[in-house]
Biopython code that builds the backbone (N, CA, C, O; Angstrom):
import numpy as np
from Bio.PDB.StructureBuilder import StructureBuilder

atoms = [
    (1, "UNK", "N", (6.335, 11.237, -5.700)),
    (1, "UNK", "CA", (6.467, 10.082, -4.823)),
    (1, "UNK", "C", (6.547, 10.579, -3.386)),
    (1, "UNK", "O", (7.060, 11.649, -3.058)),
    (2, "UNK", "N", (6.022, 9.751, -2.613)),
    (2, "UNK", "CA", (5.772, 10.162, -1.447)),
    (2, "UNK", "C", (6.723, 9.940, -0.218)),
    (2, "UNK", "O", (6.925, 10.698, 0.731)),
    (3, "UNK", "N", (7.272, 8.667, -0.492)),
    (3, "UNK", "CA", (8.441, 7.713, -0.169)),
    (3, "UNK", "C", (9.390, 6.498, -0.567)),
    (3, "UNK", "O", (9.509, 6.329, -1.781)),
    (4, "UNK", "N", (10.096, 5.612, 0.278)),
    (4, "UNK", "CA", (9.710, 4.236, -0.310)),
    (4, "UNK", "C", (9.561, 3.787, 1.311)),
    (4, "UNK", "O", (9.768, 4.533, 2.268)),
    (5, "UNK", "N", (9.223, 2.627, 1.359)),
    (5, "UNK", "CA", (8.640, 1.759, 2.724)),
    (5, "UNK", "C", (8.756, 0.376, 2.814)),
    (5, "UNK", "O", (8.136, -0.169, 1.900)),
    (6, "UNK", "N", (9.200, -0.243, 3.414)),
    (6, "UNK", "CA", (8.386, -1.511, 3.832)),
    (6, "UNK", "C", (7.646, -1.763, 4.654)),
    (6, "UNK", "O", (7.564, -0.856, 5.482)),
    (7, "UNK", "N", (6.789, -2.921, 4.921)),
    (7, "UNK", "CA", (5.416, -2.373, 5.255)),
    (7, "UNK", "C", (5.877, -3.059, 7.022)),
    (7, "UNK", "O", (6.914, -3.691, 6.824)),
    (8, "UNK", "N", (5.632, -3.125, 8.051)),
    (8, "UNK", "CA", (5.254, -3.529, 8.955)),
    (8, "UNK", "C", (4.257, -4.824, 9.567)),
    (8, "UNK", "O", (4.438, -5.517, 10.568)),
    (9, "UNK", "N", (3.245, -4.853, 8.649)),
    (9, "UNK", "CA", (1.848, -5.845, 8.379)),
    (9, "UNK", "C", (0.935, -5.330, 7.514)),
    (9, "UNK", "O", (0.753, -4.155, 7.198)),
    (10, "UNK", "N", (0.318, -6.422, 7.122)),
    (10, "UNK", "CA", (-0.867, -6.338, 6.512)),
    (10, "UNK", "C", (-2.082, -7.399, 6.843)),
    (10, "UNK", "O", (-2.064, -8.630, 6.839)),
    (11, "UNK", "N", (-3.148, -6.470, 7.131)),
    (11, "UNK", "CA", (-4.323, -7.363, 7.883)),
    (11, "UNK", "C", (-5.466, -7.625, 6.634)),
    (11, "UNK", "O", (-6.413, -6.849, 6.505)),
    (12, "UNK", "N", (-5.266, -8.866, 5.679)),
    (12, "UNK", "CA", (-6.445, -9.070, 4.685)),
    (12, "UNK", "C", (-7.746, -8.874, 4.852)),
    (12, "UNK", "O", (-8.524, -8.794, 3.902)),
    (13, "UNK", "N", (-8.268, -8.735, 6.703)),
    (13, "UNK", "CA", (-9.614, -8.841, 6.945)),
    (13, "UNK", "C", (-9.912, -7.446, 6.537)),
    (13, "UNK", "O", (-10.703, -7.012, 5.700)),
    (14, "UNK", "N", (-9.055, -6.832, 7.365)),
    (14, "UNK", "CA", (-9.643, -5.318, 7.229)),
    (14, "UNK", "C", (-8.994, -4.500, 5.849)),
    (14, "UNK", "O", (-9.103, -3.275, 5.796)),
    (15, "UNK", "N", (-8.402, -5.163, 4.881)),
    (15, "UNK", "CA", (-7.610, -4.487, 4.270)),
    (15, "UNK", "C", (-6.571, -3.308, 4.156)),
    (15, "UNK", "O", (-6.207, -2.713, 3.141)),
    (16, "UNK", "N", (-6.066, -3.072, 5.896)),
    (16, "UNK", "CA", (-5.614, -2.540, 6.319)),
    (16, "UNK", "C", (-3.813, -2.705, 6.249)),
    (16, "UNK", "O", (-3.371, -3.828, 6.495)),
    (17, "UNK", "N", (-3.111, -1.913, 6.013)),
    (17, "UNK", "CA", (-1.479, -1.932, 5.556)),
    (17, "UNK", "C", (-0.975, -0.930, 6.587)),
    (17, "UNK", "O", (-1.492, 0.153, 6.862)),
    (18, "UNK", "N", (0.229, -1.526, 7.161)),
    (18, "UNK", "CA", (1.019, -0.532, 8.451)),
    (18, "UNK", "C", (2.418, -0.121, 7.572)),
    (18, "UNK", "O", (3.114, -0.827, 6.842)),
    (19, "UNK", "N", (2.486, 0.671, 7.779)),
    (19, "UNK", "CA", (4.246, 0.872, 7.003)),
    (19, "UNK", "C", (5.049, 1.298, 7.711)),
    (19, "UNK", "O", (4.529, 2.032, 8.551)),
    (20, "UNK", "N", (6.571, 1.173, 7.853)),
    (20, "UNK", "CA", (7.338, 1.160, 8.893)),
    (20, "UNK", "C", (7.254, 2.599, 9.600)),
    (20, "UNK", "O", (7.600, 2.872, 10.749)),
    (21, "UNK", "N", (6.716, 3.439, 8.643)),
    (21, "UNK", "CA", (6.782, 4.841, 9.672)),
    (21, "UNK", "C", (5.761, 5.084, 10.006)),
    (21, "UNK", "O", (5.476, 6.257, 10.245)),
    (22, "UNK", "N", (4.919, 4.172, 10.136)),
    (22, "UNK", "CA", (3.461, 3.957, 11.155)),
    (22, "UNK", "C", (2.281, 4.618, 10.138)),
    (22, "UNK", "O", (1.344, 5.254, 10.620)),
    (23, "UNK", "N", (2.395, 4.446, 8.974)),
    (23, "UNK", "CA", (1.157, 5.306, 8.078)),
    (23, "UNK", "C", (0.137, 4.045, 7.671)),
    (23, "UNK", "O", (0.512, 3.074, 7.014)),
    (24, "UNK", "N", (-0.867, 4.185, 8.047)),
    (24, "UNK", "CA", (-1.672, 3.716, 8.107)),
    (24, "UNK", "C", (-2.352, 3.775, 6.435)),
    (24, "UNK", "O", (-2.247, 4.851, 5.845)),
    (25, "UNK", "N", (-2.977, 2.698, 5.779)),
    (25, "UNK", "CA", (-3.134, 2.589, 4.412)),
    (25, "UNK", "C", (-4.450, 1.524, 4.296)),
    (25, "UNK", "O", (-4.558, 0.733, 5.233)),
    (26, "UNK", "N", (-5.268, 1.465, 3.412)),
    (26, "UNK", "CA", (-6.471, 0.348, 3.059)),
    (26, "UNK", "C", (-6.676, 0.969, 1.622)),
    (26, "UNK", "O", (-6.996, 2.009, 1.048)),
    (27, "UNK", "N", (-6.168, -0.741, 1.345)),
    (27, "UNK", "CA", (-6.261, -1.248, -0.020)),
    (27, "UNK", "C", (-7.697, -0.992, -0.514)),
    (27, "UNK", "O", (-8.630, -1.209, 0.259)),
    (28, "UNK", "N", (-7.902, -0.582, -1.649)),
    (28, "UNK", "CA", (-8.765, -0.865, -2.081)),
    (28, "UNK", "C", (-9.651, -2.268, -2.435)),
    (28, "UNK", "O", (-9.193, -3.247, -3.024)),
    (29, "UNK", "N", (-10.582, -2.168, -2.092)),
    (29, "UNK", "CA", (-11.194, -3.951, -2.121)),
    (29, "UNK", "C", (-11.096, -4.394, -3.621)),
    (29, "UNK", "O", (-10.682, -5.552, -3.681)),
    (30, "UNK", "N", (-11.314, -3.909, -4.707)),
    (30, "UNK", "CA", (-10.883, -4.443, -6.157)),
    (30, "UNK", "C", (-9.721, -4.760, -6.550)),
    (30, "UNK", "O", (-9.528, -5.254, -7.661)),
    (31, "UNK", "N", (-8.645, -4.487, -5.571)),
    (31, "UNK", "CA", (-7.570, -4.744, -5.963)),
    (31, "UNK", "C", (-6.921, -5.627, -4.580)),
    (31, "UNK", "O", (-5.893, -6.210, -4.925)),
    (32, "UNK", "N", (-7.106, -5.754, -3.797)),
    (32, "UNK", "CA", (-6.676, -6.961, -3.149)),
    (32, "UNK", "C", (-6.278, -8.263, -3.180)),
    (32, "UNK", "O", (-5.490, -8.845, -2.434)),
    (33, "UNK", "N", (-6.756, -8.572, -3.899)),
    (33, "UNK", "CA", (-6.501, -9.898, -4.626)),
    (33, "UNK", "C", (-5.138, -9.696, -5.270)),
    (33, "UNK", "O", (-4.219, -10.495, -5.093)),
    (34, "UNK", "N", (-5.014, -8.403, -6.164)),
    (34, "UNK", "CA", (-3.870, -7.811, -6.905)),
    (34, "UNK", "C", (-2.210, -8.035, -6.023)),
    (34, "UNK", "O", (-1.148, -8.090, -6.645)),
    (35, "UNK", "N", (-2.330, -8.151, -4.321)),
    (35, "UNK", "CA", (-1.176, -7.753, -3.454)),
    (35, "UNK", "C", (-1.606, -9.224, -2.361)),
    (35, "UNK", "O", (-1.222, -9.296, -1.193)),
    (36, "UNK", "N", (-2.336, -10.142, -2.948)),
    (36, "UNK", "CA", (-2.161, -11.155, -1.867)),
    (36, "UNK", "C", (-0.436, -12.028, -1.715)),
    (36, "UNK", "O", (-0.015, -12.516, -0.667)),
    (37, "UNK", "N", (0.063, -12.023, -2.616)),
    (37, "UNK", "CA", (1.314, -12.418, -3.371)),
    (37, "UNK", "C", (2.972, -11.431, -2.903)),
    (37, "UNK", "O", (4.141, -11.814, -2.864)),
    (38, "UNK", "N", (2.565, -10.563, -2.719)),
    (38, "UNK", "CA", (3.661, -9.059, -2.066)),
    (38, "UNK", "C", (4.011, -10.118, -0.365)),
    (38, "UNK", "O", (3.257, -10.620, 0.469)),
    (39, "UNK", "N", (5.349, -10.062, -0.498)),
    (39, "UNK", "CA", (6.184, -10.193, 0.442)),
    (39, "UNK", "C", (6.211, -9.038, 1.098)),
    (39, "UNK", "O", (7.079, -8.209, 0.821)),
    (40, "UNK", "N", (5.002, -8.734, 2.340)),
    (40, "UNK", "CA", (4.659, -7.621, 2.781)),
    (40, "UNK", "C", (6.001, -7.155, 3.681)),
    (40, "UNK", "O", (6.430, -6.002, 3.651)),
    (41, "UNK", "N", (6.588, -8.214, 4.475)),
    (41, "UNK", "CA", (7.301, -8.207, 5.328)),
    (41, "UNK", "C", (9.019, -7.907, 4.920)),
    (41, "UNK", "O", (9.948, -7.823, 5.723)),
    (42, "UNK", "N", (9.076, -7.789, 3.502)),
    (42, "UNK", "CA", (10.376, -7.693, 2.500)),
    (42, "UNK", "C", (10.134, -6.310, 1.403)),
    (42, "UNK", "O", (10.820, -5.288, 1.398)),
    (43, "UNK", "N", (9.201, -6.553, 0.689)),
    (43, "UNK", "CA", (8.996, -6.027, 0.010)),
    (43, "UNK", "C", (9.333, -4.396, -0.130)),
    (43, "UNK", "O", (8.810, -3.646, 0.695)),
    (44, "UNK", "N", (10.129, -3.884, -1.081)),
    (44, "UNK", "CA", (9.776, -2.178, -0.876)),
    (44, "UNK", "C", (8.937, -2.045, -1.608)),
    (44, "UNK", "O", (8.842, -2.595, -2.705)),
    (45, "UNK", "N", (7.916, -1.011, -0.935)),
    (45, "UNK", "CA", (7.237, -0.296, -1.601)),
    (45, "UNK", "C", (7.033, 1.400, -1.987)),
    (45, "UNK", "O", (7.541, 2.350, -1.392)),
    (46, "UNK", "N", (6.505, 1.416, -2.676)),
    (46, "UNK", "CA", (6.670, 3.593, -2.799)),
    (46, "UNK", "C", (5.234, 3.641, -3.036)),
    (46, "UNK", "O", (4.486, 2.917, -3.693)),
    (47, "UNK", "N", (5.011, 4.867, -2.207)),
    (47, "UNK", "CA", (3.537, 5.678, -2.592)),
    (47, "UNK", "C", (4.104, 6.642, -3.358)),
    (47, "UNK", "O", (5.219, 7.164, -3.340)),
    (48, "UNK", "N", (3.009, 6.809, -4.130)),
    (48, "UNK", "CA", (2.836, 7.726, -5.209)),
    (48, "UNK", "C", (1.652, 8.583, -5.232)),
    (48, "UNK", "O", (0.836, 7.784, -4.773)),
    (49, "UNK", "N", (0.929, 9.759, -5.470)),
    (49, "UNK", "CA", (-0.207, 10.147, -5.351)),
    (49, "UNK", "C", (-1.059, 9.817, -6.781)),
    (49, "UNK", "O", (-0.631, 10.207, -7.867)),
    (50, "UNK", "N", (-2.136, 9.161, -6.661)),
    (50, "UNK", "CA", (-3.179, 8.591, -8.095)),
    (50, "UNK", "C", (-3.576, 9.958, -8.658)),
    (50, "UNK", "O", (-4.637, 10.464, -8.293)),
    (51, "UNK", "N", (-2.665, 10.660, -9.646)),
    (51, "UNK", "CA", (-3.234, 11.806, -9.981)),
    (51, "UNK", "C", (-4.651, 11.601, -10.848)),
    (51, "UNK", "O", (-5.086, 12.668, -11.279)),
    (52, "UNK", "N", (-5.235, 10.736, -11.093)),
    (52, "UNK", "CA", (-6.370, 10.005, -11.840)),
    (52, "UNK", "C", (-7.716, 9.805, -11.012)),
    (52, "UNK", "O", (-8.884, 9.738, -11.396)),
    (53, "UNK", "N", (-7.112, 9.727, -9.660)),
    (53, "UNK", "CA", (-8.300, 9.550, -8.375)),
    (53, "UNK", "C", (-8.111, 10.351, -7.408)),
    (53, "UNK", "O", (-7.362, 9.952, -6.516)),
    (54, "UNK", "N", (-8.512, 11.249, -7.324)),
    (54, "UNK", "CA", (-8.362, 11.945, -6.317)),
    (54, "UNK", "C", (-8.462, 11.590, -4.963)),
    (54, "UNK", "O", (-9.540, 11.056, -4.702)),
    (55, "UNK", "N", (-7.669, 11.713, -3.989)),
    (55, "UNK", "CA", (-7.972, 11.274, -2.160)),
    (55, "UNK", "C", (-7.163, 9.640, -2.767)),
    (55, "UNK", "O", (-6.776, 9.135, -1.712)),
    (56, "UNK", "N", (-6.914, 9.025, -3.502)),
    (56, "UNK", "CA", (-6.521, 7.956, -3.636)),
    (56, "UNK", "C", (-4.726, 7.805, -3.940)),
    (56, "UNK", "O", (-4.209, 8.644, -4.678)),
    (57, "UNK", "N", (-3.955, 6.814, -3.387)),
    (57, "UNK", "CA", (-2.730, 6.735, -3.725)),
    (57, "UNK", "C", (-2.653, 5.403, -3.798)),
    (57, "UNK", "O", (-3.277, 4.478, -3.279)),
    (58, "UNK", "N", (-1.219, 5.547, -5.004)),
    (58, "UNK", "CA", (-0.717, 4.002, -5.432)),
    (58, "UNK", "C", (0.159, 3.326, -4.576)),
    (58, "UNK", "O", (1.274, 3.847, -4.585)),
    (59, "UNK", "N", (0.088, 2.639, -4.054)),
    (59, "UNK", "CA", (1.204, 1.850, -3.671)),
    (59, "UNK", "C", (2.019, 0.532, -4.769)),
    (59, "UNK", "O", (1.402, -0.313, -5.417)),
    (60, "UNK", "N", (3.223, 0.667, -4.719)),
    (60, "UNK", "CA", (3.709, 0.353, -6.021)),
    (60, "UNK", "C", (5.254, -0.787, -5.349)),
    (60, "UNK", "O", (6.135, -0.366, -4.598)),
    (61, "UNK", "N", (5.187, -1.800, -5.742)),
    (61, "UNK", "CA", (5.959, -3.118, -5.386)),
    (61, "UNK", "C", (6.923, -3.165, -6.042)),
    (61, "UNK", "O", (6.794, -3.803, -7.087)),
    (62, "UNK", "N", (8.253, -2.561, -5.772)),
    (62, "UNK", "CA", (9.354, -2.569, -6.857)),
    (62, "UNK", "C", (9.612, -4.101, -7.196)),
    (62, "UNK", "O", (9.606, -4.516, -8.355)),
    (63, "UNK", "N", (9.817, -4.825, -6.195)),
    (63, "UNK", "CA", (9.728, -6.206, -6.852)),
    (63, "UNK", "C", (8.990, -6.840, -7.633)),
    (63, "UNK", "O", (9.576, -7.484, -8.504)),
    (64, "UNK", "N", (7.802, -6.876, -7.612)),
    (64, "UNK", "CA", (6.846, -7.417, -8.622)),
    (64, "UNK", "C", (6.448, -5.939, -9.587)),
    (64, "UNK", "O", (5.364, -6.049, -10.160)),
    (65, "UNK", "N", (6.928, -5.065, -9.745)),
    (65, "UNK", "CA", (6.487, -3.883, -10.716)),
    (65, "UNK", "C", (4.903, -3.842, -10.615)),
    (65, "UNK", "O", (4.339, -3.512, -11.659)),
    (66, "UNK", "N", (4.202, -4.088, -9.663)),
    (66, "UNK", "CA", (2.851, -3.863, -9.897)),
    (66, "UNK", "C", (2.444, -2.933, -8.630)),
    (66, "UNK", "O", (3.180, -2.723, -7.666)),
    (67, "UNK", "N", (1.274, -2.470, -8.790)),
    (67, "UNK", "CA", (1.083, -1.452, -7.666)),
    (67, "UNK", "C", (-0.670, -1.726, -7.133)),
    (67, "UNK", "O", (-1.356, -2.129, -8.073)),
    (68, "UNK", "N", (-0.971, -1.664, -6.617)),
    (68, "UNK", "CA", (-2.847, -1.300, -6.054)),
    (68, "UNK", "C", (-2.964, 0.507, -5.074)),
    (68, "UNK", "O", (-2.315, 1.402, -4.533)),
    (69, "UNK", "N", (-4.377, 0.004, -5.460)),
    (69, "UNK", "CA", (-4.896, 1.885, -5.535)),
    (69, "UNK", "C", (-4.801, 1.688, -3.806)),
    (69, "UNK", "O", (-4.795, 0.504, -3.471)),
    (70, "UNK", "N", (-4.734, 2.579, -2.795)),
    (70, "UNK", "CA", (-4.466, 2.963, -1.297)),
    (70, "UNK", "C", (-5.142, 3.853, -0.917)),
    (70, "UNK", "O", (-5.425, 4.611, -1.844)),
    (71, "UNK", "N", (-5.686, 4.234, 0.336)),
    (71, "UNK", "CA", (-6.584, 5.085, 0.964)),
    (71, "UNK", "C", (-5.199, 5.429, 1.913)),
    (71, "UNK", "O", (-4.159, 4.772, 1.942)),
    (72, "UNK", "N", (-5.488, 6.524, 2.586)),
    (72, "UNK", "CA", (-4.316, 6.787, 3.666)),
    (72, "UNK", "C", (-5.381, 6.730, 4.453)),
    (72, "UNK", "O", (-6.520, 6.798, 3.991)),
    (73, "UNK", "N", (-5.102, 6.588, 5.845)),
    (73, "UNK", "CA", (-5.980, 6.680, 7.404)),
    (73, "UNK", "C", (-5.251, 7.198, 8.456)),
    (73, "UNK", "O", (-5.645, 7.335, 9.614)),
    (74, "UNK", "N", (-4.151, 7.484, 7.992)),
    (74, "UNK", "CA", (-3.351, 8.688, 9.353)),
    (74, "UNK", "C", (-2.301, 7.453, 10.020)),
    (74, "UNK", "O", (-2.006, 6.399, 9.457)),
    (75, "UNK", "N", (-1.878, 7.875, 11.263)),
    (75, "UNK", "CA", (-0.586, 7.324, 11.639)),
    (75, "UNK", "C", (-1.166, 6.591, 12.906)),
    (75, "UNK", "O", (-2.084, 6.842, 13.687)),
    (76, "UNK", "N", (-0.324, 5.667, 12.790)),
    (76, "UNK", "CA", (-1.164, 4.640, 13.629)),
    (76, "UNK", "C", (-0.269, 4.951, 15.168)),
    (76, "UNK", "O", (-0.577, 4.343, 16.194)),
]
sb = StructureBuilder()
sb.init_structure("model")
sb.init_model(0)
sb.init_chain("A")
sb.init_seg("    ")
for serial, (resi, resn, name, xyz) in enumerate(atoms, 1):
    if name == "N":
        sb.init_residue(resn, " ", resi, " ")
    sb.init_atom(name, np.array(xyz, "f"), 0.0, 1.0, " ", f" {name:<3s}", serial, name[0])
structure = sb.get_structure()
């Protein structure tokens, strides 16, 4: 695990996710739909690394127990 976080924003256009320590994240487009529902602004979340996808990480919603696949893009 990488951390836990709450997120800062999330921009649906760009599928783009801010997390409070400025790490920059995009959802994967197949799973978006999956995190329209995440209380972005409450929510904790934890990255995890997708040992299954390489370059890819989970982001994972302790509240709703569900997670979608994440790109990192550096620190905003």
């Amino acid at each position: 695990m990488r951390g836990d976080f709450i997120a800062r924003r999330m921009d649906f256009r760009t599928r783009r996710v801010v997390l409070y320590d400025n790490s920059n994240w995009v959802v994967a487009p197949y799973d978006l739909d999956h995190c329209r529902d995440w209380e972005w602004e409450r929510d904790r979340v934890y990255v995890y690394d997708d040992d299954h996808h390489p370059g890819w990480y989970l982001l994972f919603n302790a509240r709703l127990g569900r997670y979608v696949h994440v790109e990192y893009f550096g620190l905003h």
